[in-house]
C-alpha positions as CSV (number, residue, x, y, z in Angstrom):
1,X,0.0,0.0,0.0
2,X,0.8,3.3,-1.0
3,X,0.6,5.7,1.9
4,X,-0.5,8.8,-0.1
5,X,-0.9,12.5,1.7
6,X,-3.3,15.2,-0.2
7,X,-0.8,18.3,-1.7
8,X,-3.6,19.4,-4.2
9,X,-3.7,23.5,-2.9
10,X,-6.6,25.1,-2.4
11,X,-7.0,26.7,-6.4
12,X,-6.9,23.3,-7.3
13,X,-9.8,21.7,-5.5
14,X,-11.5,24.6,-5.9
15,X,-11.5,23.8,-10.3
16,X,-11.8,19.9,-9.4
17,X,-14.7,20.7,-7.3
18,X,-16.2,22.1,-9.9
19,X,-16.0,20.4,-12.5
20,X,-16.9,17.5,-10.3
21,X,-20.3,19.3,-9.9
22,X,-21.6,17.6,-13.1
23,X,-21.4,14.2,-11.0
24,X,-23.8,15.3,-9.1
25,X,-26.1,15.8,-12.2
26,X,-24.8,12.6,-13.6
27,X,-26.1,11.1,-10.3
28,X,-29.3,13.3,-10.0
29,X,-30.3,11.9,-13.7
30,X,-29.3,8.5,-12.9
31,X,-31.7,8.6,-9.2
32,X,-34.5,9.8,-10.2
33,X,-35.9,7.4,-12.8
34,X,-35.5,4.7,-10.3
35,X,-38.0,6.7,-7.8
36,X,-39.6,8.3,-10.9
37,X,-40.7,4.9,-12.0
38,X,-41.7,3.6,-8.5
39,X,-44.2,6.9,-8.3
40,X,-47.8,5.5,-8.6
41,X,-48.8,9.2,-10.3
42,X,-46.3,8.8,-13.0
43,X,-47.3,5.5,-14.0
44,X,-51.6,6.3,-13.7
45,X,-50.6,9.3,-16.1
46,X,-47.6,7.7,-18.7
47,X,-49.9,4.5,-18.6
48,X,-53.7,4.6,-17.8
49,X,-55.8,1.9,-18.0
50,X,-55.8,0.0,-21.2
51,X,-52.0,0.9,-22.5
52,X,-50.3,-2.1,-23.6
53,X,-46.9,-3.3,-23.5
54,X,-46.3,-1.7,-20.3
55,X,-43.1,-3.2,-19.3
56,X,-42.0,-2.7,-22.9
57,X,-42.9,1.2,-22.6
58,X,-40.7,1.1,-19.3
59,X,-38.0,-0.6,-20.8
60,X,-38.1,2.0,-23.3
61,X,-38.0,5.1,-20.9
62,X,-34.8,3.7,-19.3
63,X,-32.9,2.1,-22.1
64,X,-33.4,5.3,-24.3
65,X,-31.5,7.3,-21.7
66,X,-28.8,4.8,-22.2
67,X,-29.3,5.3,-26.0
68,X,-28.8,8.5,-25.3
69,X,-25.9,8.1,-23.6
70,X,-24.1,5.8,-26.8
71,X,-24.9,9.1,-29.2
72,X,-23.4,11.1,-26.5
73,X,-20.1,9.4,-26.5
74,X,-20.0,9.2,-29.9
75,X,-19.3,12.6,-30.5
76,X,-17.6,13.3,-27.2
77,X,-14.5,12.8,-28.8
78,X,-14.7,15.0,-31.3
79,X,-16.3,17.4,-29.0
80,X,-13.3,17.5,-26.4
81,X,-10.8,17.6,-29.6
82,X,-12.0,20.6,-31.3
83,X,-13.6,22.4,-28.5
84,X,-11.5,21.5,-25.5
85,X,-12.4,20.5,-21.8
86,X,-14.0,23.3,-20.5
87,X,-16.1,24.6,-23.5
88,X,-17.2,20.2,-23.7
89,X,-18.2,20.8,-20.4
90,X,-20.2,23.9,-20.9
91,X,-22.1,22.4,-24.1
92,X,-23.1,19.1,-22.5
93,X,-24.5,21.1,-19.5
94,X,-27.1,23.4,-21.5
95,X,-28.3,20.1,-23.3
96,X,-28.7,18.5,-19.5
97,X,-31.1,21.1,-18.7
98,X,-32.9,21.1,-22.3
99,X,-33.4,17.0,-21.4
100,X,-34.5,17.7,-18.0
101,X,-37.2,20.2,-19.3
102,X,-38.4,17.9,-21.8
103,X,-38.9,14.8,-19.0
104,X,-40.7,17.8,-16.5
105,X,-43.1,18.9,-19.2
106,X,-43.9,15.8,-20.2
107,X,-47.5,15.0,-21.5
108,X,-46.7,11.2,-22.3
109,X,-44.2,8.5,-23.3
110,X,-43.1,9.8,-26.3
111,X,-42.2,13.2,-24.5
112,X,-40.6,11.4,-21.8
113,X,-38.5,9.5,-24.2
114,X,-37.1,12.3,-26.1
115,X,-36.2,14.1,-22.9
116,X,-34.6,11.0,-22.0
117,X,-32.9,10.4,-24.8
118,X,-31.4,14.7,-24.9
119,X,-30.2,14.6,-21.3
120,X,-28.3,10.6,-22.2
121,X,-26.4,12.5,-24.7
122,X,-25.8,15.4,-22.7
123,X,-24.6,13.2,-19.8
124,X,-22.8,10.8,-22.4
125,X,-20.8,14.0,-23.1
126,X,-20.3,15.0,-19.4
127,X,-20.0,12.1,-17.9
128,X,-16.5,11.1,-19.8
129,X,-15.2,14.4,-20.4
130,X,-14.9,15.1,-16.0
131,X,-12.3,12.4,-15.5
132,X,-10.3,13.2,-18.2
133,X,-10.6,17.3,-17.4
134,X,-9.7,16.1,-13.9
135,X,-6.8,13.7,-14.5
136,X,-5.4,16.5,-16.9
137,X,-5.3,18.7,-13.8
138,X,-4.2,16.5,-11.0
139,X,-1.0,15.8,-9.4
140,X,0.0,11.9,-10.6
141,X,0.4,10.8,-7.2
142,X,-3.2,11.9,-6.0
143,X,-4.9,11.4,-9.6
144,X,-7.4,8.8,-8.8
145,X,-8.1,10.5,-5.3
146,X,-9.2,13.5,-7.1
147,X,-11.1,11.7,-9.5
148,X,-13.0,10.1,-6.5
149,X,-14.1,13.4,-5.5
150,X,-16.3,13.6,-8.9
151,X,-17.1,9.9,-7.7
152,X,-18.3,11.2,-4.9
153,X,-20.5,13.9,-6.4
154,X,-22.2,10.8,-8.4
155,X,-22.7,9.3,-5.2
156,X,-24.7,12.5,-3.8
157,X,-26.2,13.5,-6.6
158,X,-28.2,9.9,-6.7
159,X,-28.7,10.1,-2.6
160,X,-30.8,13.4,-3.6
161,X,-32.5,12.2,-6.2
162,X,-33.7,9.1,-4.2
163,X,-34.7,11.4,-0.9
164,X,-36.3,13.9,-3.4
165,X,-38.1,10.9,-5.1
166,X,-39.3,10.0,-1.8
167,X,-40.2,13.7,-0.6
168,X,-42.6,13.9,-3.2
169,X,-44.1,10.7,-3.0
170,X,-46.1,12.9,-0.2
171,X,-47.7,15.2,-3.0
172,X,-50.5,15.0,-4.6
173,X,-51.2,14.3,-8.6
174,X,-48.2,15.2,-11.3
175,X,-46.6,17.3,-8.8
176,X,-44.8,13.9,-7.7
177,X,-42.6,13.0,-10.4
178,X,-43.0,16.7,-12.2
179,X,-40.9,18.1,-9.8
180,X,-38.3,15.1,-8.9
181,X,-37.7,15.3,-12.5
182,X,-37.2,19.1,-12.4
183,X,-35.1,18.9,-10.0
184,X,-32.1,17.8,-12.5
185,X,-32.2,21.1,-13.4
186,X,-30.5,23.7,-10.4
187,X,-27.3,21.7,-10.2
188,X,-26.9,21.9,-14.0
189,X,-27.2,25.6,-14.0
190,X,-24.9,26.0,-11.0
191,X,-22.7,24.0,-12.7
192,X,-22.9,25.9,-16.2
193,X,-22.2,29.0,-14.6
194,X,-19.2,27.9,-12.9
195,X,-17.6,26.3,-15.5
196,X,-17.4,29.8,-17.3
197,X,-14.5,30.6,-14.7
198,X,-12.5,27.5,-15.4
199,X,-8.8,27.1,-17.0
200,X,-8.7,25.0,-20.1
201,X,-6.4,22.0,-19.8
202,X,-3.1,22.8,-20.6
203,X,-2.4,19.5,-21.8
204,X,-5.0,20.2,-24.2
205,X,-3.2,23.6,-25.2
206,X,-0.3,22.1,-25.3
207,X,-1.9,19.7,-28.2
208,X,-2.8,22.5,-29.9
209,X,0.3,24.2,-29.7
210,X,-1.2,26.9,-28.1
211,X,2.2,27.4,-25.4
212,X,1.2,31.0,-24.3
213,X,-1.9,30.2,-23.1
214,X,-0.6,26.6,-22.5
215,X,2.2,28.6,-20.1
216,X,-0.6,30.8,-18.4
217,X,-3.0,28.0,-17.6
218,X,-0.1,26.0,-16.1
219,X,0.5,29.0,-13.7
220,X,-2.8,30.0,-12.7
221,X,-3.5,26.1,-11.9
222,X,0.4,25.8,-10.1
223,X,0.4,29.0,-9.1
224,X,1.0,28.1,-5.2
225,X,2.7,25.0,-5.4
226,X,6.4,24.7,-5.7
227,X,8.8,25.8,-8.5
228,X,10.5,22.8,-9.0
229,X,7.1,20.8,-9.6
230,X,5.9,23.5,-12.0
231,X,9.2,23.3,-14.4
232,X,9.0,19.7,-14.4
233,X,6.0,19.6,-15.2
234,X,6.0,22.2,-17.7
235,X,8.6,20.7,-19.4
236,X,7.3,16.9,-19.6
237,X,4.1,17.9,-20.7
238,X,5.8,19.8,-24.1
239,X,8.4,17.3,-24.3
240,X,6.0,14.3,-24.4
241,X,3.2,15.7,-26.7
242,X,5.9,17.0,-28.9
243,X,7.3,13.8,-28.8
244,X,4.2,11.1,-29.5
245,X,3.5,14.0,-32.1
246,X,0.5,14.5,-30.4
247,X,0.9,18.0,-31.2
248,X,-1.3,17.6,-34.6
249,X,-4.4,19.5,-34.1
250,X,-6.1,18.4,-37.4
251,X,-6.6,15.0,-36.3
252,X,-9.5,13.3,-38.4
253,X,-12.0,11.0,-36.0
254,X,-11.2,8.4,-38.8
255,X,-7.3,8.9,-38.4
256,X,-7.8,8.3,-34.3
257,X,-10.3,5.2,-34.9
258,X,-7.7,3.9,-37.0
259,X,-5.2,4.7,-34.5
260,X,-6.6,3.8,-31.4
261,X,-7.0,0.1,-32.8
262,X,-3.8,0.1,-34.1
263,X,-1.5,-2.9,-33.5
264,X,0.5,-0.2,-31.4
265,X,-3.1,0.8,-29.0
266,X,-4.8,-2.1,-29.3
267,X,-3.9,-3.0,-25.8
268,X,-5.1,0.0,-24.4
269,X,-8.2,0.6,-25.9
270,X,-9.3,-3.3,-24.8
271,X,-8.2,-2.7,-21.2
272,X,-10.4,0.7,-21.3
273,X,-13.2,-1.3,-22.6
274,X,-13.4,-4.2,-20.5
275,X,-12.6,-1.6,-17.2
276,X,-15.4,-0.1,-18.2
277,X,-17.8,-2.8,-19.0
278,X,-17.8,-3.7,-14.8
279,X,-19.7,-0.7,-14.4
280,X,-22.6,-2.6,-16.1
281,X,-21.8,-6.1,-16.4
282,X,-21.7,-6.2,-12.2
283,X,-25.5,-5.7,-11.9
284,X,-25.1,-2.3,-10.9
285,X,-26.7,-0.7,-13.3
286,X,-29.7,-3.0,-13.3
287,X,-30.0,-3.2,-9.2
288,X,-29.7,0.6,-9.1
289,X,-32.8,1.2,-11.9
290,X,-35.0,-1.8,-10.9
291,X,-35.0,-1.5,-7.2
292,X,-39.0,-1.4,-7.1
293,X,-38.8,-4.8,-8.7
294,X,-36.0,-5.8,-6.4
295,X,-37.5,-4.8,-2.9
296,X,-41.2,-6.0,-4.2
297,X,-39.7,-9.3,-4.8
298,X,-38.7,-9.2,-1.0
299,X,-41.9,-8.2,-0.1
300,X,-41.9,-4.7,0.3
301,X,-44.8,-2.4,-1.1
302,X,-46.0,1.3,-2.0
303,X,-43.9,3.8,-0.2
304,X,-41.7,1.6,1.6
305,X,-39.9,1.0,-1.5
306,X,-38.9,4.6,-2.2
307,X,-38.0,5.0,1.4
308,X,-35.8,1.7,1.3
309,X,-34.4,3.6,-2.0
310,X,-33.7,6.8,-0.8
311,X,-31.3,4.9,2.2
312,X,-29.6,2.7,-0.5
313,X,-28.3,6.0,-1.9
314,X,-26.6,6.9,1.4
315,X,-24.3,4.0,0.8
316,X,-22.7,5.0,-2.4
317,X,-21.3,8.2,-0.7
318,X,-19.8,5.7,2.7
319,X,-18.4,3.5,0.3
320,X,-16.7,6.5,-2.2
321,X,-15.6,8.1,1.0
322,X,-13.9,5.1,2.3
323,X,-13.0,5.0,-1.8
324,X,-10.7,8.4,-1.2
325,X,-9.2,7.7,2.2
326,X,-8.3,4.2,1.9
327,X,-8.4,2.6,-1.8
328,X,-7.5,5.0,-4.6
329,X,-4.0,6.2,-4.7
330,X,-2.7,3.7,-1.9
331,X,-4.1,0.9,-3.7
332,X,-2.6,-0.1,-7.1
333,X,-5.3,-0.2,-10.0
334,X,-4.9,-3.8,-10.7
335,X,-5.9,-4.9,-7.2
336,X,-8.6,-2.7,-6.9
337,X,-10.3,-4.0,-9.9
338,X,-9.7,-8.2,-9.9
339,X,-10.6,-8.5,-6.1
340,X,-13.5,-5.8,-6.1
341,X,-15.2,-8.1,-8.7
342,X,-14.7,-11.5,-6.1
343,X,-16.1,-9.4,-3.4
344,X,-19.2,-8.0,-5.5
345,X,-19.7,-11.6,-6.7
346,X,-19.4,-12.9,-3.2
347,X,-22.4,-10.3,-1.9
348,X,-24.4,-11.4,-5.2
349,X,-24.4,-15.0,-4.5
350,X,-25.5,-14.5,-0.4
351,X,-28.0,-11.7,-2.0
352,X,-29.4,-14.5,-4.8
353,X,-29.7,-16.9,-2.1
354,X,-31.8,-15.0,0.0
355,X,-33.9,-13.9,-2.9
356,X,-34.5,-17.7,-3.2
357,X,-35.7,-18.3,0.2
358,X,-37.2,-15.3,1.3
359,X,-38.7,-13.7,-1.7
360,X,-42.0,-14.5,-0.9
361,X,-42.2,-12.0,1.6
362,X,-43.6,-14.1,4.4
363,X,-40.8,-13.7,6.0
364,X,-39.7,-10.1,7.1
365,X,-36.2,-11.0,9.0
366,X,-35.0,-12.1,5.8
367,X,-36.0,-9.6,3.3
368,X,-34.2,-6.9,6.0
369,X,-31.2,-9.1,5.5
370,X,-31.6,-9.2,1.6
371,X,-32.2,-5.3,1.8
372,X,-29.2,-5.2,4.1
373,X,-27.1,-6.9,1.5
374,X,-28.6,-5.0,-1.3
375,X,-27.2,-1.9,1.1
376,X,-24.1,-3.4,1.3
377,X,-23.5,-3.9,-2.7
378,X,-24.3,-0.8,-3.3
379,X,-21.7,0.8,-0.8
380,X,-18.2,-1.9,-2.0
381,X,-19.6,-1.3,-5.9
382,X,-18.2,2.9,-4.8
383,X,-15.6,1.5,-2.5
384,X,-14.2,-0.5,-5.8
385,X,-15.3,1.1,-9.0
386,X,-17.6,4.1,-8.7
387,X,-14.4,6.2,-9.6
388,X,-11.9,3.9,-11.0
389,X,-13.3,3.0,-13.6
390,X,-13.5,6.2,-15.6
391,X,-10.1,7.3,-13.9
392,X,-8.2,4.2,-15.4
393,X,-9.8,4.9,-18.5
394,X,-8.9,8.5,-18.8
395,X,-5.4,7.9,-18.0
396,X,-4.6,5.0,-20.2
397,X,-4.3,6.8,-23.8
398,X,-2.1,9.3,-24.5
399,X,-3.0,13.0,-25.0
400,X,-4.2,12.9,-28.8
401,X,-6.0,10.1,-28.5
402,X,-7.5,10.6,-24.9
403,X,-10.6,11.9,-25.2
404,X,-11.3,9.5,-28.6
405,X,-10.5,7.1,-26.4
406,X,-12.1,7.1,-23.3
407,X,-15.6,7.9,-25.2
408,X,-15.3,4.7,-27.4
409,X,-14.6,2.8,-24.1
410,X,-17.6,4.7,-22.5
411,X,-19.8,4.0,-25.8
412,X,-18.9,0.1,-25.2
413,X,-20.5,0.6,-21.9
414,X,-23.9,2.0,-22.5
415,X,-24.2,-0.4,-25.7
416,X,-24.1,-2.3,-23.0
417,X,-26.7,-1.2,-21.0
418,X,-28.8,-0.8,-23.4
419,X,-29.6,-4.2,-24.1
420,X,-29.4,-4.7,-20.4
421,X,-32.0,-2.3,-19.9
422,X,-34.3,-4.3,-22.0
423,X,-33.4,-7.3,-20.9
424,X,-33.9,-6.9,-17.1
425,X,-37.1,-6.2,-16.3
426,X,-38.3,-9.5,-18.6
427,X,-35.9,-11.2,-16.7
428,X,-37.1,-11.1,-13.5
429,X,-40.4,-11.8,-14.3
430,X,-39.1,-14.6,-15.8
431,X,-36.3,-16.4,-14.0
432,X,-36.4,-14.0,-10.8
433,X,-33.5,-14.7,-8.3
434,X,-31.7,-16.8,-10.9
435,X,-30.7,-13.8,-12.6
436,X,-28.1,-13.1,-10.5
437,X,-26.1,-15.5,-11.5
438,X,-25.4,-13.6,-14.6
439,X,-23.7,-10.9,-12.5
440,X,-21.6,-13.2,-10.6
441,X,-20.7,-15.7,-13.8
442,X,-19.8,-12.1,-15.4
443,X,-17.7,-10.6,-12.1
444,X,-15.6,-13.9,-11.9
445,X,-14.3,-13.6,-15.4
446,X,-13.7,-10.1,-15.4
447,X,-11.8,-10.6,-12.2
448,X,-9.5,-13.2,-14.3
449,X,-9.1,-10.8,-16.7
450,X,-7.9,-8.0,-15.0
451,X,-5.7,-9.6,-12.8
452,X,-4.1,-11.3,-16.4
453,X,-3.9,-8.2,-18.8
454,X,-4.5,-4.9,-16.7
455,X,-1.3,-2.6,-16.8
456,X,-0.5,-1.0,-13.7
457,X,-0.8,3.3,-13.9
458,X,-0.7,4.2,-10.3
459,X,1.3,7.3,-9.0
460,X,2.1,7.7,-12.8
461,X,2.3,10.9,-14.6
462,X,0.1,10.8,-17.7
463,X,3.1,11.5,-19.9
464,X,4.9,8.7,-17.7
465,X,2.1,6.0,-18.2
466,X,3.2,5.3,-22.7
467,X,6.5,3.6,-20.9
468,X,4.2,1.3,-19.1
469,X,3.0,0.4,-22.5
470,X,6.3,0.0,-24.1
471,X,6.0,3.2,-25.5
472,X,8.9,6.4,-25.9
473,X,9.2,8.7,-23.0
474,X,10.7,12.1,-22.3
475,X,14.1,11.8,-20.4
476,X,12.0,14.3,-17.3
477,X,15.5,15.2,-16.1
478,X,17.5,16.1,-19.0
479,X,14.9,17.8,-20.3
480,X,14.2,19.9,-17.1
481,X,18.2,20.3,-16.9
482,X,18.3,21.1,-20.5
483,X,15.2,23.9,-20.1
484,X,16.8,25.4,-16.9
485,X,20.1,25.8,-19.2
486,X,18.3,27.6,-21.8
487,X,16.8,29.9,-19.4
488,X,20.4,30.9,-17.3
489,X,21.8,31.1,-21.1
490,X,18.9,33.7,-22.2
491,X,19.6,35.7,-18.5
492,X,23.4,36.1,-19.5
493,X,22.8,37.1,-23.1
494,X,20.2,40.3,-22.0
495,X,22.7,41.0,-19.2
496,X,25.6,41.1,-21.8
């Protein structure tokens, strides 16, 4: 273990903090169907008596979010290319509240499933695009630690939008869900306006070979930490874009396709895929959209289930909090991810034997304990991957290819869940508990794989982690030798 203390100064957490604001809308958006779904108002108005294909409807209302989500990352790369990190941000907020407006004005399916399908592009925009902004920012040895505290926000952000659910269950008529839903909307605001005061990446201007502004954003982001960490980092950062060539800033997204599945990234962009794929693969996705269905097959009715919700989402903020003081950074990234997916497994198979046994609801001792353990997947799922996923992702390509990257590894995800989310709901009407041995079939081999192919990135400077791959680095030293050389030279020609 990696005993890691926070240097990040107080500018700094200030910009992470905001950017990581958009996990809270990410987790806001992600909340509120689940409660949403669960309100009896919503469904007596999205399906009154006679509509068919009910569960097909619902299926819909989720998956298209997800759908959303794919279209999002599609273009995210191209986005945070052309526009950089701060202006992808600012974009993929104002379509976040257009989606959120749509879903609160709704007058039926249809309206609901275009606003669902606007704010999953807006969020498969956003949600990418923070880790990356982040890891571009952070110090390498408290990278994933800082990328925890957008994990975090995700984890509030859904705690909200469960205890907001469950406030309005107490309303009366379209007030219930009409207002959960608009409740997406403040945090995306706040979040839009804030990002107007943030520094672009300078990694990014550094691609762009923009080094005025690459120079002044370094400063205003380093401006109170230490000289020597500034140079150095200064200098690596130009020596290693310049270097990979990463400097071309008319990259085609063909020419990037091409090159991220190149013989030479092929390794990467596989291990950024199949990181990513946890996320849903792990039954997270599906226990976190379909806990009605969940806590009714243990017995529990009506409001009880949004109340039982709304305490589920405390335990993704205890379990990203134990995430930032005792996993990410002191923890190496391989570890984190092989055994996290034994341990998940583990709390599936006790969780899918007690749905067995006690799913009748006859007996209420053991549908606490299957809530309990429900609690208790929910809060390791943060403590192991809420974060790290998109973190290793992030920092596994290198600058040019970064953001093309991490959105096709991102799009492999919610093509995932998209089928999931069809799948689901037919699935446990139809095999019930034994559906959780997809999950834990799923966990096991993902476990094997990571522990087999993952390449290890922690405490790793982004320009560090190509010679973990086998590719060309910057001699840091040399070059930071070289630069200070340069400079005394400069001072003794203008004094001459």
């Amino acid at each position: 273990m990696v005993a890691v203390k926070m240097k990040a100064t107080w500018r700094l957490l200030s910009y992470i903090f905001t950017i990581s604001l958009g996990g809270a809308v990410v987790g806001i958006d992600l909340g509120i169907i689940a409660t949403t779904l669960a309100q009896q108002a919503f469904n007596d108005y999205m399906f009154p008596p006679g509509t068919k294909n009910v569960t097909s409807l619902t299926g819909a209302i989720v998956s298209m979010g997800s759908a959303g989500n794919a279209i999002g990352c599609l273009v995210n790369g191209l986005l945070l290319e052309k526009l950089g990190r701060r202006k992808t941000l600012l974009v993929s907020t104002f379509f976040t509240i257009v989606g959120s407006a749509f879903q609160t004005a709704a007058n039926g399916v249809p309206l609901m499933i275009v606003g669902r399908f606007v704010a999953g592009v807006a969020l498969g925009i956003l949600n990418p695009t923070m880790p990356i902004y982040i890891s571009e920012l952070a110090r390498p040895e408290e990278r994933a630690r800082l990328c925890g505290i957008f994990g975090l926000m995700i984890a509030i952000g859904f705690c909200l939008a469960n205890w907001i659910g469950y406030a309005c269950s107490f309303a009366s008529g379209d007030v219930t869900w009409r207002l959960a839903l608009g409740m997406q909307i403040p945090t995306a605001v706040l979040l839009m306006v804030l990002s107007m005061f943030l520094p672009e990446s300078p990694r990014w201007l550094a691609q762009k070979e923009r080094y005025e502004e690459f120079d002044a954003s370094l400063k205003r982001i380093y401006e109170d930490e230490d000289e020597e960490f500034f140079v150095r980092s200064q200098v690596e950062i130009r020596e290693q874009i310049q270097l990979e060539g990463a400097q071309r800033s008319n990259i085609t997204v063909g020419h990037a396709l091409i090159e991220i599945f190149n013989r030479k990234n092929i390794r990467r962009t596989a291990m950024a895929i199949m990181v990513m794929q946890v996320g849903i693969l792990s039954g997270s996705l599906a226990i976190q959209n379909y806990q009605s269905i969940l806590y009714g097959s243990l017995g529990f009715k009506g409001r009880q289930v949004i109340l039982i919700s709304g305490c589920y989402g405390f335990m993704g903020i205890v379990g990203q909090i134990i995430n930032f003081y005792g996993v990410s950074d002191r923890w190496p990234r391989v570890r984190t991810m092989w055994l996290g997916c034994l341990i998940l497994a583990a709390m599936l198979s006790i969780l899918m034997a007690l749905s067995r046994y006690y799913g009748d609801g006859k007996d209420m001792s053991g549908a606490r304990t299957g809530v309990a353990f429900i609690f208790l997947y929910s809060a390791l799922y943060a403590v192991f991957f809420n974060s790290t996923l998109y973190t290793i992702a992030a920092e596994t390509f290198p600058q040019h290819l970064r953001g093309y990257g991490t959105s096709i590894a991102a799009l492999c995800q919610n093509i995932t869940a998209i089928w999931m989310g069809q799948v689901t709901p037919f699935a446990f009407d139809a095999i019930h508990w034994k559906y959780y041995a997809v999950f834990i079939g799923c966990l096991v081999a993902l476990s094997a794989f990571y522990a087999a192919f993952l390449t290890e990135t922690n405490q790793l400077s982004l320009e560090s982690i190509a010679g973990a791959f086998g590719d060309e680095t910057v001699a840091v030293d040399k070059a930071v030798a070289h630069a200070h050389g340069e400079e005394k030279r400069e001072v003794e020609e203008a004094k001459v």
